[in-house]
Residue, then its C-alpha position, 0 to 999 in steps of 0.5 A: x589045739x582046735x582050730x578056729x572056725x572061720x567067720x564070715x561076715x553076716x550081711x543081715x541084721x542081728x534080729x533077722x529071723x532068717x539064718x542063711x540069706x536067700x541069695x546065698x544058694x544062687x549063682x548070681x553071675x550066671x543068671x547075670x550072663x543068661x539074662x536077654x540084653x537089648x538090641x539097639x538095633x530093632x530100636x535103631x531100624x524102626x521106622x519114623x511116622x509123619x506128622x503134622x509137627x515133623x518126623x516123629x517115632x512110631x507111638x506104638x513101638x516107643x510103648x513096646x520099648x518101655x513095657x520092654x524095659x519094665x519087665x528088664x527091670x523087673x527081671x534084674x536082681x537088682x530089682x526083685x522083692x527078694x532083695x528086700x528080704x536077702x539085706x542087700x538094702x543094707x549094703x548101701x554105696x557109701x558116698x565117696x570121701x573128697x579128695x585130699x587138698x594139696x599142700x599150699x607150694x604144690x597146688x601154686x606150682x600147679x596154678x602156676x602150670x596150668x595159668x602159663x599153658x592156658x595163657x599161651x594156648x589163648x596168645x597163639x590163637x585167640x580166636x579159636x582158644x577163647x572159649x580157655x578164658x571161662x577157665x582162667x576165671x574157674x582158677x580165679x575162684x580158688x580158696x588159695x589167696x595167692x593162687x587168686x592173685x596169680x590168676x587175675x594176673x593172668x587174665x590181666x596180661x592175656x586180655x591186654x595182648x587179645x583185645x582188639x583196637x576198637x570198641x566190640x558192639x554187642x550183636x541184637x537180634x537181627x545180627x543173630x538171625x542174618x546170614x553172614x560168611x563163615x569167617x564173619x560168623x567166626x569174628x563174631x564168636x571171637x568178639x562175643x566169647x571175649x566181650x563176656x568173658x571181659x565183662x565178668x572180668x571187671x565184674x569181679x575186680x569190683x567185687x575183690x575192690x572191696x576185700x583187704x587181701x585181695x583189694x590191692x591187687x584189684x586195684x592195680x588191674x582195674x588201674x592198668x585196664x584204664x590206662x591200657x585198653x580206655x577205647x574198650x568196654x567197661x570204660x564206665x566200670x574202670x572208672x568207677x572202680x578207681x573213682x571209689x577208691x578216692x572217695x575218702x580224705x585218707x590217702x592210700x598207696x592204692x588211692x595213688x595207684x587210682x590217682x596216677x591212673x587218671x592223670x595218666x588217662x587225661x594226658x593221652x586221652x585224644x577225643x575226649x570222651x574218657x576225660x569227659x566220663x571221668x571228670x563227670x564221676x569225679x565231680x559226681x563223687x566229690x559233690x556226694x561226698x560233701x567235699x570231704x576228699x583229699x587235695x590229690x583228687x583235684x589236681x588230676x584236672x590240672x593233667x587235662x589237655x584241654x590246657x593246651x588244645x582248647x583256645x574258647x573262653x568258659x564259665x560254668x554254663x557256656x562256652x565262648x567260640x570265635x566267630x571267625x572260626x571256619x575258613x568256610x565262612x570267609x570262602x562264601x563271602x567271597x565273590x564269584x570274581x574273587x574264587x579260583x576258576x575250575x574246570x568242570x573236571x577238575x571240580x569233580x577230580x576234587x570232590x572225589x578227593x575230598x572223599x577218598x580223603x574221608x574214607x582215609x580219615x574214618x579208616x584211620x580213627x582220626x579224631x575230628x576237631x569239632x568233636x574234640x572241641x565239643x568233648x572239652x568243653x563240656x569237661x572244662x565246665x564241669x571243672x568250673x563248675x566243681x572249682x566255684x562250689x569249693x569257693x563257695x562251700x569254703x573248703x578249707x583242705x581243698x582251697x590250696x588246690x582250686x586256687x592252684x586249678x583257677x590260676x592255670x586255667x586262668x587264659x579260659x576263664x569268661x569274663x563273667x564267670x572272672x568277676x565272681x572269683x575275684x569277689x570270692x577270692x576278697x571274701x576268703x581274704x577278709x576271712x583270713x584277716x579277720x581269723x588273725x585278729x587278736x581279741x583285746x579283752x582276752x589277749x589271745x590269739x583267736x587261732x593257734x600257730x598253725x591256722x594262722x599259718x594257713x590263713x597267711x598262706x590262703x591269703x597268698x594263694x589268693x593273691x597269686x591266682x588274681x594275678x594269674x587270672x589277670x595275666x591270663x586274661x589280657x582282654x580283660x586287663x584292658x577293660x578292667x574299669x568298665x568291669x570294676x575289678x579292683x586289684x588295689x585290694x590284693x596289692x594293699x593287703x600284700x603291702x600290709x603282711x610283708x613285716x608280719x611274715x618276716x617275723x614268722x618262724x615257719x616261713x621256709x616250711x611248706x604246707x605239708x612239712x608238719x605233717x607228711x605222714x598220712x594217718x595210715x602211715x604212708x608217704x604223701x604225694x610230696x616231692x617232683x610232683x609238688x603243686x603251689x600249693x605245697x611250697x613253702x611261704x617265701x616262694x609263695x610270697x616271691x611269686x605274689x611279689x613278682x606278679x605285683x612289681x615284674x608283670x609280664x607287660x609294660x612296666x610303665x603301669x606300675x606306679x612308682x610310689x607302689x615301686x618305692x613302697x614295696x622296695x623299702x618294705x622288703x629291704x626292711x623285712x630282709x633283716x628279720x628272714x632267714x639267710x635262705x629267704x633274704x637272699x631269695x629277696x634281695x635276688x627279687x630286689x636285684x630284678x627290680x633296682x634293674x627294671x625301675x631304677x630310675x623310679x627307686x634311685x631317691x631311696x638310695x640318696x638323702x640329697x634327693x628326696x622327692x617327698x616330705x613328712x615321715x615314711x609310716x612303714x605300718x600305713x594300711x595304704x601303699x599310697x600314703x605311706x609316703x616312701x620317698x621320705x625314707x632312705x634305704x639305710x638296711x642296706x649298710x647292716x645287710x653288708x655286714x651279714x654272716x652270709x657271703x650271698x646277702x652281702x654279694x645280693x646288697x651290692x648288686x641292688x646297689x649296682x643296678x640302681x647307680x647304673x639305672x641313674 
C-alpha cells in the first residue's frame, strides 16, 4: 500500500502564480540573530544643548536616531516588500476571544473576597489606602445585580467608618499653589481623594434611585448617609434623594424608609441647619406637586425640635422675640454705683477667660444659641407657611394632618397669624355642615357614608386644634374680646352633632380602618406611631369635650347652663353607643359631676328645678336649650345595662353629684 504524502499547509492564496513562497529558501532566525540592535547607550550618553526654553536634546543627534530607526525598519522582515509577494499579510493576528464570564455563585464568592480585602486595607489605613476607593466603585459597575448591592453596601460601610467629624472644604487655587508640610499635604490628598470619590458615591445612588432592581437599596444607603454622617458633604443631595421619593401620594415601603430618615434628621439635628434644608425641600416639593402627597410627609414636622427649643411667637413672615431677652441690656442699664467693683487685674484676668472660654466653645463645635434661634425660626415659618396654604387650597387627604400640626404648635402661633386660622377653620366647618345636607327634593344624602364620615371627623378636628390654640395661647385667651375670637361657634356646632354621632354606626373606627391597605399592597403607618388624626371618632369627640367642659383654667369660666346643657346631651347619647364609647362617656361625666356638682346637681332632682318651660334637646343654642328643665332620668335605664362598666360608671356620676351638694 502507497504512502501518503505528507500535506503541508499552503500560506498563499490558491490563485497565486508563485508555486513556492519566496521566503521559504531563508533562514529567517539567523538573519533575525545577524541584524544590528540599538545601543541605548550612545542615546543615553549624548549630550543635552541650552536653550532659550531650558535644557533641550541635540536637533541633529534626534534626526541621526530616526533616519537610525527608518533604515532599522526597513531592514526588518517584517517590513520588506517581500512580504507583500511571500503572503505573510495573510497571517493576519486574529483578535483575541473574551474571556469566559463566571458562573453567578463563583464570581459573588469573588466580589465578596475582593470587597472584605479592599475594605479593610481602607479601615486599617484611610490615608494611605484612599485612593482603593476608585475600585470599590469599578466593582459597583458590575452586570451582576447582587454584586452591585454588595458593593454599595460596602462603600456604605467604609465611608460611614473613614469620614471625619467635619465638614471637608474644597481646596482653590491659592490652596494649590501654597507652601504647606508634608503631613498637611498628606491631609489634604486624604480629604480630597474622599470628597471625590464621596461625591461619585451619592451621584450614583441618585442615578440607581430611579432603577426598580436596585432602587431599594439606593434608598436605603442615602437614608442611613442622612441620618449617619448630616454634618458632611452632599448634605443637600441626600435630601433631595429622600425628599423625591416621597413625591407621591402612594406610600412605599422605601417612602417609609425616607420618612423614618427625616424624622430621625429633625430629632438629632442640634443647629438647625440640616432641619432648615429639609423643610425648605419638603415645602418646595409639596407645593410642585400641587399638594397631591401622603399625610406621613407632614407629620415629619411634628419631630422638629423647635417644639421644645424655640420659645418666640411666629407667623408666616416674622417671628416675635422678647425684648427682655439679654442679661447684657439689663447690665448697661445699670448704674456705675450698682456694678461690682474690679481691680484692673482682675478685669484683665477675665477678659482672657472669657477668651480662652471661646477658644474652648469653637474647638468643640458648641452651637451658639443666636444661631439656633435664627436657624428655627426661619424653619418654623416655612412650616406656617405650608400648614396655611393647605387650609386654603382645602386639601381634604392633608387636613387631618395640618389640624394635627397647628394644634402642637399652637404656644408659637402670632396672635395675627391665630385669628386667620380660626376663620379658616369655621370655614372648613360650614363646608362640612353643609356637605351633611339632605336635599329635600331628592331625598338622598348629598354624600355617601364615608364622606360624611370625614366630614364629621373634620369638624372635630377643627374643634379640638381651636381649643388647643386657645390653651396654647394664654395671652390671647385674656384679650379674646379686644381680638373678636368667637369660640361660641365651635361649642354650639359640638352641642349640635352630639345625638347625630350616637346614631353613627362607625364611630369606634379610626380614619384609616377602612382602608389600611395602601394600593400597592403594603401596610400603612398605623399603630404606635398613630397621630389625632387617625383615632377613632369617640376619642376624638372626648378630647373636643374635654377641651369644651375640663379647660386647663379656672373652671368658673364655664357657665353652668353650658355645663347642664352638654351633661344631659351626653347622658341622653350614652343610650345609643356602643358599650366601648358609653363607657368612655360616663368616665367624662364622672370628671365633670366631680368638678361642677354644684352646677348639675338640679338635673338629678325634680324638686329643684331652677327653670321653666320645656328642655328643646335639638335647640341650634346651647343657651336656649333650657336644660334645667329636665331631669336626668337615662340614668335609671343605664343601671340596667348588660355591661358591668356603664352600670359601675352610672353610679359614680351619681356619687359625685350627692357628694359635690
Amino acid at each position: 500500500m502507497a504512502e501518503h504524502a505528507v500535506k503541508r499547509r499552503r500560506l498563499s492564496p490558491p490563485g497565486d502564480s508563485v508555486a513556492v513562497p519566496g521566503f521559504a529558501k531563508w533562514n529567517i532566525e539567523q538573519d533575525y540573530e545577524n541584524r544590528p540592535r540599538k545601543n541605548k547607550k550612545e542615546k543615553a550618553e549624548k549630550l543635552l544643548v541650552k536653550t532659550a526654553e531650558g535644557w533641550k536634546e541635540n536637533e541633529r543627534h534626534a534626526v541621526a536616531d530616526k533616519a537610525a530607526e527608518a533604515e532599522d525598519d526597513a531592514d526588518s522582515f517584517l517590513a520588506s516588500d517581500d512580504e507583500k509577494d511571500s503572503g505573510v499579510s495573510d497571517l493576519e493576528p486574529r483578535p483575541e476571544p473574551k474571556k469566559p464570564r463566571l458562573p453567578p455563585k463563583e464570581e459573588i464568592r469573588q466580589a465578596k473576597e475582593e470587597l472584605a480585602r479592599i475594605a479593610g486595607h481602607i479601615s486599617e489605613n484611610p490615608e494611605e489606602n484612599v485612593a482603593q476607593l476608585g475600585q470599590l466603585a469599578q466593582i459597583a459597575e458590575s452586570e451582576n445585580v447582587t454584586v452591585k448591592k454588595l458593593a454599595l453596601g460596602t462603600q456604605l460601610a467604609v465611608y460611614k467608618d473613614i469620614i471625619p467629624g467635619y465638614r471637608i472644604r474644597p481646596l482653590g487655587k491659592d490652596d494649590m499653589t501654597a507652601k504647606v508640610s508634608r503631613d498637611v499635604r498628606n491631609l489634604r490628598a486624604f480629604e480630597q481623594g474622599l470628597l471625590g470619590g464621596y461625591k461619585e458615591y451619592v451621584k450614583r445612588l441618585g442615578k440607581l434611585a430611579q432603577d426598580k432592581e436596585m432602587g431599594s437599596v439606593a434608598v436605603a444607603c442615602a437614608s442611613t448617609l442622612l441620618t449617619s454622617v448630616p454634618h458632611f458633604n452632599c448634605r443637600n443631595d441626600l435630601i433631595a434623594l429622600v425628599v423625591r421619593k416621597l413625591s407621591t401620594r402612594q406610600f412605599s415601603a422605601d417612602a417609609q424608609k425616607c420618612v423614618e430618615a427625616l424624622e430621625q434628621l429633625f430629632r438629632e439635628d442640634e443647629s438647625g441647619h440640616a432641619s432648615l434644608e429639609a423643610v425648605l425641600q419638603l415645602t418646595k416639593m409639596i407645593k410642585g406637586k400641587n399638594y397631591q402627597i401622603h399625610e406621613s410627609v407632614l407629620n415629619t414636622f411634628l419631630h422638629l425640635r423647635l417644639l421644645s427649643e424655640f420659645a418666640h411667637k411666629a407667623s408666616t413672615n416674622r417671628i416675635d422675640k422678647e425684648e427682655d431677652e439679654d442679661a447684657q441690656q439689663d447690665r448697661k442699664k445699670l448704674g456705675k454705683k450698682q456694678r461690682e467693683f474690679r481691680t484692673k487685674r482682675e478685669r484683665k484676668v477675665l477678659r482672657e477667660r472669657k477668651e480662652v472660654e471661646k477658644e474652648f466653645k469653637e474647638a468643640d463645635a458648641v452651637v451658639s444659641y443666636e444661631e439656633r434661634d435664627k436657624n428655627q425660626a426661619e424653619t418654623l415659618k416655612l412650616v406656617f407657611v405650608a400648614y396655611f396654604r393647605i387650609l386654603k387650597a382645602r386639601v381634604q387627604h392633608l387636613m387631618g394632618a395640618v389640624l394635627e400640626g397647628l394644634a402642637k404648635y399652637s404656644h408659637l402661633i402670632n396672635q395675627d397669624f391665630f385669628g386667620d386660622i380660626l376663620e379658616a377653620l369655621k370655614d372648613l366647618i360650614n363646608e362640612a355642615e353643609a356637605s351633611l345636607e339632605i336635599d329635600e327634593e331628592d331625598g338622598e344624602s348629598a354624600v355617601d357614608l364615608a364622606t360624611q364620615r370625614n366630614a364629621t371627623r373634620e369638624s372635630l378636628l377643627c374643634i379640638i386644634t381651636a381649643f388647643a390654640l386657645l390653651q396654647g395661647q394664654q395671652d390671647v385667651a385674656k384679650s379674646a374680646n379686644s381680638l373678636h375670637l368667637d369660640l361660641n361657634f365651635f361649642i354650639t356646632h359640638l352641642y349640635r352633632t352630639l345625638l347625630p354621632l350616637a346614631l353613627n354606626q362607625d364611630i369606634e373606627l379610626s380614619a384609616k380602618t377602612a382602608h389600611l391597605q395602601d394600593p400597592n399592597g403594603l401596610p400603612l403607618p398605623v399603630g404606635k406611631d398613630s397621630k389625632v388624626n387617625v383615632a377613632t371618632t369617640t376619642v376624638l369627640l372626648l378630647r373636643s369635650l374635654q377641651s369644651v367642659l375640663l379647660p386647663p383654667t379656672a373652671t368658673k369660666q364655664v357657665p353652668p347652663v353650658r355645663v347642664a346643657a352638654f351633661t344631659k346631651q351626653l347622658l341622653t347619647s350614652t343610650l345609643h353607643l356602643p358599650q366601648k364609647s358609653a363607657t368612655a362617656v360616663l368616665g367624662l361625666l364622672g370628671q365633670v359631676s366631680k368638678t361642677h356638682a354644684k352646677k348639675v346637681a338640679a338635673l338629678w332632682s325634680s324638686e329643684e328645678r331652677k327653670g321653666d318651660g320645656v328642655f328643646d334637646a335639638l335647640g341650634k343654642e346651647v343657651e336656649s336649650s333650657n336644660p334645667f328643665a329636665a331631669t336626668c332620668w337615662e340614668g335609671e335605664l343605664l343601671r340596667c345595662h348588660f355591661d358591668p362598666r356603664v352600670r359601675e360608671g352610672v353610679r359614680g356620676v351619681e356619687r359625685n353629684v350627692l357628694e359635690g351638694r
